[in-house]
PLY file of the C-alpha trace (Angstrom):
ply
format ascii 1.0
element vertex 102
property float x
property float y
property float z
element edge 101
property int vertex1
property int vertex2
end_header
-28.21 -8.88 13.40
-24.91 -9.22 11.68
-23.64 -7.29 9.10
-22.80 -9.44 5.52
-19.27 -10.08 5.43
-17.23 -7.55 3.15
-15.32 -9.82 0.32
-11.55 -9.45 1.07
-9.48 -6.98 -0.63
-7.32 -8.21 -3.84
-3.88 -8.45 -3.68
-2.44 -4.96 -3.94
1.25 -4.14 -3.47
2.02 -1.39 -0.43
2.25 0.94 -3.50
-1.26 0.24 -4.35
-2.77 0.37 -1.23
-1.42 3.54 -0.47
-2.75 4.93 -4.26
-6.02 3.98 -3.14
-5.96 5.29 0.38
-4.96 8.19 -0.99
-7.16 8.06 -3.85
-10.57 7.49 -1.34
-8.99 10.65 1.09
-9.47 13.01 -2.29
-12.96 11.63 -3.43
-14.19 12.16 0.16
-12.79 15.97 0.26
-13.75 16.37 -2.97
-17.23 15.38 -1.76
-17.21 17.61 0.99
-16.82 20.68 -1.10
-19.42 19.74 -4.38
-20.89 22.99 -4.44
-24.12 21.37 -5.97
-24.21 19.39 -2.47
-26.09 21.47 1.05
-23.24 22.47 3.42
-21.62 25.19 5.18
-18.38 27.34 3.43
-16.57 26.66 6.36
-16.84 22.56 5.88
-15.57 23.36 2.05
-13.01 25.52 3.07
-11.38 23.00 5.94
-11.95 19.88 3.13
-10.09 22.33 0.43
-7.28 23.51 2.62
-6.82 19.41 3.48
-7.02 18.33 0.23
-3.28 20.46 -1.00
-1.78 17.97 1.31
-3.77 15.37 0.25
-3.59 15.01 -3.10
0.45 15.34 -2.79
0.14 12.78 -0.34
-1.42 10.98 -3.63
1.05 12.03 -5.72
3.99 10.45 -3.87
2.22 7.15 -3.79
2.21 7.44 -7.82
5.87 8.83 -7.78
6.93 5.84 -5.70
4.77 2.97 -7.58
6.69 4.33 -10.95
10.25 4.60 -9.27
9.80 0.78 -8.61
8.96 -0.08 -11.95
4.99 -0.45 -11.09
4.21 1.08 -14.38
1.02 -0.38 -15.20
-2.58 0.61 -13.01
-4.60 -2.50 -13.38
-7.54 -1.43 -13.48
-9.53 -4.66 -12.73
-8.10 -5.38 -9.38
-8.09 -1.71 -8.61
-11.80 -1.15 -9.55
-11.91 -4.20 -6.75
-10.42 -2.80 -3.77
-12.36 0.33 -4.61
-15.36 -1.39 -4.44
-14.97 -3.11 -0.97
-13.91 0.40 0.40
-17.12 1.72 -0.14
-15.83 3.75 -3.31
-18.85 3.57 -5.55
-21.08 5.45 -2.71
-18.27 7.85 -1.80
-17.22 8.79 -5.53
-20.85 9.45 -6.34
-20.78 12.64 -3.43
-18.35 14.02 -6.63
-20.86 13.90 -8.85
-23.75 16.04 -9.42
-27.19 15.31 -7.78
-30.22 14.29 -9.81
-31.95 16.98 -10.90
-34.96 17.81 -9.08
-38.18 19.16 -9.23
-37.97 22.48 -10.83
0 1
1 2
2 3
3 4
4 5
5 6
6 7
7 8
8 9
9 10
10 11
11 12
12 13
13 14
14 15
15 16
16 17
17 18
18 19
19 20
20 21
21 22
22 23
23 24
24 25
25 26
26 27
27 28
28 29
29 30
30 31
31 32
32 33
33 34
34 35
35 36
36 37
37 38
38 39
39 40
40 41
41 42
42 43
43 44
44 45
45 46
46 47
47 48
48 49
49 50
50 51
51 52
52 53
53 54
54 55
55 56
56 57
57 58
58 59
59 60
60 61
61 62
62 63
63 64
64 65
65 66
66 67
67 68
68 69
69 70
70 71
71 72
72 73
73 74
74 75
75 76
76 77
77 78
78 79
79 80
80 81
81 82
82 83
83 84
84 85
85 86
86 87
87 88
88 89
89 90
90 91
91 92
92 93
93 94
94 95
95 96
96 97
97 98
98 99
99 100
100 101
């Protein structure tokens, strides 16, 4: 069976791209060490020593996008690309869990 075809990505400038790439690479380390999520210390720890680099990794993709006059994050086509890159289901390992039975 195939899988249902992804819808394309919006247009995004090489800036943007990167800011989301970036952006998804600190949501998923972020996810990795959600203390309110079952896992290991040592999966946390590896995730928080990664995520330093990381998020200055993200940082030069902002620093660049505003040295070229990309001043503006519009959020609409953003929101987008997020979405076909699977960010709803991997931002949501940020968040807390429901609340079970207690």
């Amino acid at each position: 069976m195939l899988q249902p075809e992804l819808p394309p990505l919006p247009a995004l400038t090489r800036a943007e791209g990167e800011l989301i790439d970036r952006y998804l690479e600190v949501v998923d380390l972020l996810g990795r060490i959600n203390p309110a999520r079952p896992g290991d210390t040592y999966r946390a720890l590896r995730a928080a020593q990664a995520l330093e680099r990381t998020a200055a990794r993200l940082c030069d993709a902002l620093t660049l996008m505003h040295r070229r006059g990309e001043t503006e994050l519009h959020g609409d086509t953003l929101a987008r690309a997020l979405r076909v890159l699977d960010g709803e289901r991997r931002t949501a390992r940020v968040a807390l869990p429901p609340d079970g039975p207690g």
